[in-house]
N, CA and C atoms as a LAMMPS dump frame, in Angstrom:
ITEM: TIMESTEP
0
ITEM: NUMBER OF ATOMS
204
ITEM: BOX BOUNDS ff ff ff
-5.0000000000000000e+02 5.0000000000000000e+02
-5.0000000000000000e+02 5.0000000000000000e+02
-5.0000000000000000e+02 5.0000000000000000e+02
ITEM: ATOMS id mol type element x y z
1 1 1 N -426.991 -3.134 213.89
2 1 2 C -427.451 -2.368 215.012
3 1 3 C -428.303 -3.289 215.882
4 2 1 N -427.647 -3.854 217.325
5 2 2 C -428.196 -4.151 217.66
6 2 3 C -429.787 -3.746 218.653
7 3 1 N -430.985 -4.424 218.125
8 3 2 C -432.067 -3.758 218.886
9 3 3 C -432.846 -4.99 219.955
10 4 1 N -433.191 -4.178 220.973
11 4 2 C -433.667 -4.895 222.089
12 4 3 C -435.374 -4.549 222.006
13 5 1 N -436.418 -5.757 221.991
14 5 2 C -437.437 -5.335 221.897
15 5 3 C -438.681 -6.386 222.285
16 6 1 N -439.774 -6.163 222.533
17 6 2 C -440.472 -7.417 223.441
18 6 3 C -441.717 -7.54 222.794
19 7 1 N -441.743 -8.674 222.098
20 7 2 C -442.799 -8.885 220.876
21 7 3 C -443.02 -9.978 221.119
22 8 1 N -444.561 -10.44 221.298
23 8 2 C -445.845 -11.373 221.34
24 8 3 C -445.099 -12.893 221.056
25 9 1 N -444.102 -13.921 221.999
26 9 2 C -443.723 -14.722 221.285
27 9 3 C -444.741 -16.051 220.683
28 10 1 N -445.991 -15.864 220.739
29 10 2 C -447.01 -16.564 219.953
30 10 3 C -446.834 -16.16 218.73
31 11 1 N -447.411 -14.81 218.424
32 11 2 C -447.407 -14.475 217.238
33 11 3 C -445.687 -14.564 216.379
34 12 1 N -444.789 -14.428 217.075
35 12 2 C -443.407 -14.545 216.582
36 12 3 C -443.349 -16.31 215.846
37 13 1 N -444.01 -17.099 216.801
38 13 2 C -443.583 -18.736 216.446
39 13 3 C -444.733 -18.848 215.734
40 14 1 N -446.231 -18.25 215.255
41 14 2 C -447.061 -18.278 214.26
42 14 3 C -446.354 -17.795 212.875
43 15 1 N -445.797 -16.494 213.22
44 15 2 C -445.336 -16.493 211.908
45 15 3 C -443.838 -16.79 211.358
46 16 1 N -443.247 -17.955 212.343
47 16 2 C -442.125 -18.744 211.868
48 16 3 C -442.433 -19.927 211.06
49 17 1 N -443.909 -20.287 212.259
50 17 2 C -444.585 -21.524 211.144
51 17 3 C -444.795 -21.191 209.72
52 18 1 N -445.873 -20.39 209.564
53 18 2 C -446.958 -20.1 208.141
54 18 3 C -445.427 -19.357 207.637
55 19 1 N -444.974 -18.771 207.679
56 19 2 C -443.646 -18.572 206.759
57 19 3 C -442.559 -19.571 206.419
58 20 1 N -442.557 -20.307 207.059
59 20 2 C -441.538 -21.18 207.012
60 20 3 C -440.238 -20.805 207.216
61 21 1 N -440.211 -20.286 208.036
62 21 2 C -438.595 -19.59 208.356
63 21 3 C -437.904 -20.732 209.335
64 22 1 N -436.388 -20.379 209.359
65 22 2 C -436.034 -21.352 210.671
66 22 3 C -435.28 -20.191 211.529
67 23 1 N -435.655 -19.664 211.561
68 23 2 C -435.344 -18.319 212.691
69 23 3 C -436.354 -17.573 213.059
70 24 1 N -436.289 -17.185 214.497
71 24 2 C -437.232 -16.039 214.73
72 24 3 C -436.744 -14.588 214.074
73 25 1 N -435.014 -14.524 213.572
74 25 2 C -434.527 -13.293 212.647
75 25 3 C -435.163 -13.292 211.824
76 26 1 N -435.377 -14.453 210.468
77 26 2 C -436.007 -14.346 209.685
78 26 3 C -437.288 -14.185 209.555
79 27 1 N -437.894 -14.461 210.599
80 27 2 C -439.332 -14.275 210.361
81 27 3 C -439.695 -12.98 210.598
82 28 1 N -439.068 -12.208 211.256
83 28 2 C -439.325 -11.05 211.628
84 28 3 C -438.657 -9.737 210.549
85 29 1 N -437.751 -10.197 210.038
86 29 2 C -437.057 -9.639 208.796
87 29 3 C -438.244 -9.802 207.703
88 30 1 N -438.914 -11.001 207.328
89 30 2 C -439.08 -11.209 206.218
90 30 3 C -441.061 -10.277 205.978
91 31 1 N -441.202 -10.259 207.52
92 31 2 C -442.145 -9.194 208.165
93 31 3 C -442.201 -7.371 207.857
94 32 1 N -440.798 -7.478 208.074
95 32 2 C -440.422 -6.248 207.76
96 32 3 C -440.599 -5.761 206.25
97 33 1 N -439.739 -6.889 205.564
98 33 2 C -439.563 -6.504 204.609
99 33 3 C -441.135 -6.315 203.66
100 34 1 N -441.998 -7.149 203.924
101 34 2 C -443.322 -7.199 203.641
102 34 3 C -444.4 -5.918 204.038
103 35 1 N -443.735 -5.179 205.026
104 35 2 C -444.629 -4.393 205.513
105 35 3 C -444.24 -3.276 204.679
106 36 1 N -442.854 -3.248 205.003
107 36 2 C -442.107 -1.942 203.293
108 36 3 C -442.844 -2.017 202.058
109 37 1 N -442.791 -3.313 201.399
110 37 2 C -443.664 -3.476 200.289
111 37 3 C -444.817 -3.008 200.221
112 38 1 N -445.468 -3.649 200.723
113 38 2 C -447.178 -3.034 200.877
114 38 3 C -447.205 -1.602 201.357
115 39 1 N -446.408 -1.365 202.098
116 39 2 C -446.641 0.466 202.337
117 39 3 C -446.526 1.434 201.118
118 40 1 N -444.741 0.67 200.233
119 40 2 C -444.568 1.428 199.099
120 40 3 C -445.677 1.392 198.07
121 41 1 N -446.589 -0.537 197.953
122 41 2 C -447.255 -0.155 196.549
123 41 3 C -448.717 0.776 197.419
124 42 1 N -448.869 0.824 198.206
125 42 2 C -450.138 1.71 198.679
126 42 3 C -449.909 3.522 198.516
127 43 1 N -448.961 3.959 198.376
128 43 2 C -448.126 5.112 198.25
129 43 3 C -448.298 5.025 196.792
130 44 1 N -448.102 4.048 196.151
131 44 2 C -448.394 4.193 194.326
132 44 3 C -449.728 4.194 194.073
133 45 1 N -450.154 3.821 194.941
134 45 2 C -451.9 3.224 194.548
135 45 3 C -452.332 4.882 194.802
136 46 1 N -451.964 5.919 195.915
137 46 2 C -452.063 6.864 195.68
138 46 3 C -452.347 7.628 194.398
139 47 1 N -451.931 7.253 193.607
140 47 2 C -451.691 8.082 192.201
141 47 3 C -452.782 7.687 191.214
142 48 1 N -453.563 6.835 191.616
143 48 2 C -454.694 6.318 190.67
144 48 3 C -455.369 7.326 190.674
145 49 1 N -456.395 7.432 189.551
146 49 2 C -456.378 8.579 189.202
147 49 3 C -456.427 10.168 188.968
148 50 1 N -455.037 10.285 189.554
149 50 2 C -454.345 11.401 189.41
150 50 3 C -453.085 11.839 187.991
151 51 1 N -452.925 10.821 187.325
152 51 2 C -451.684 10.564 186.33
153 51 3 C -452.627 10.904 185.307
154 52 1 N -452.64 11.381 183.863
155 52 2 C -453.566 11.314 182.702
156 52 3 C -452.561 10.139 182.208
157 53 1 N -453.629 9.619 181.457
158 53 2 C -453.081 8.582 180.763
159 53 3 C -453.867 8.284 179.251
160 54 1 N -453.002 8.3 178.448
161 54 2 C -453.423 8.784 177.108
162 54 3 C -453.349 6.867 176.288
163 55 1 N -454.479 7.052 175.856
164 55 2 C -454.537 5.542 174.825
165 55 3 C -453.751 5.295 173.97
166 56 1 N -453.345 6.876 173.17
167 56 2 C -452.516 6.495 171.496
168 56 3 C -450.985 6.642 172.041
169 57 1 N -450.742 6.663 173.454
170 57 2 C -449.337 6.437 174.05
171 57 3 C -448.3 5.464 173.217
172 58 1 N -447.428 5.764 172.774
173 58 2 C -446.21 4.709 171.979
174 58 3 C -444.819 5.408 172.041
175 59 1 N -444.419 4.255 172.986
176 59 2 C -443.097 4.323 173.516
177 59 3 C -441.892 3.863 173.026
178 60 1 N -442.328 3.513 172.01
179 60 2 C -441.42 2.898 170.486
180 60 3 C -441.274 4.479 170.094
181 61 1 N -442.318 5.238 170.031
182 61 2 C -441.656 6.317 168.933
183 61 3 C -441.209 7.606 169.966
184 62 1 N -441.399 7.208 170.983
185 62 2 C -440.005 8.016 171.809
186 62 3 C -438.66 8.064 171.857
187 63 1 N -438.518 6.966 171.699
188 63 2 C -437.136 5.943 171.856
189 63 3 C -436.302 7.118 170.853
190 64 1 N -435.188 7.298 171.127
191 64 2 C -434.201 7.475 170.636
192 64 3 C -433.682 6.508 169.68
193 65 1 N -433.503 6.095 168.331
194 65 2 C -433.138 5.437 167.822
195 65 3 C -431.551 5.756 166.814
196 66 1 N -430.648 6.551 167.018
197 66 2 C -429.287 6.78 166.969
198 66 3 C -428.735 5.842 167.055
199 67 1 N -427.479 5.472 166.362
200 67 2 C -426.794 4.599 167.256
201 67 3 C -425.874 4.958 167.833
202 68 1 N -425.533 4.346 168.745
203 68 2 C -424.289 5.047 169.986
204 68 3 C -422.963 4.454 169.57
């Protein structure tokens, strides 16, 4: 999909440098993709403490041990 859009070309060739990209695609992709990240783990960080979380937890003796 192509998108048309008008972004700071300082800051575009700053962060081609400190990233090391050899595209202004990539640098701006790899932007993106960074900003997803940090949004998703801040959305988890949400959940601190809200989850109970139990000490004598053992996930060995959940396990299904059958064999298939």
């Amino acid at each position: 999909m192509p998108t048309n859009l008008t972004l700071d070309d300082s800051l575009i060739q700053e962060a081609v440098r400190v990233g090391h990209h050899r595209t202004k695609k990539e640098a701006v992709t790899a932007a993106l993709q960074e900003y997803v990240q940090t949004r998703t783990r801040r959305e988890i960080l949400d959940w601190v403490g809200k989850v109970e979380y139990f000490d004598d937890y053992d996930p060995e003796r959940l396990r299904d041990h059958r064999p298939r």
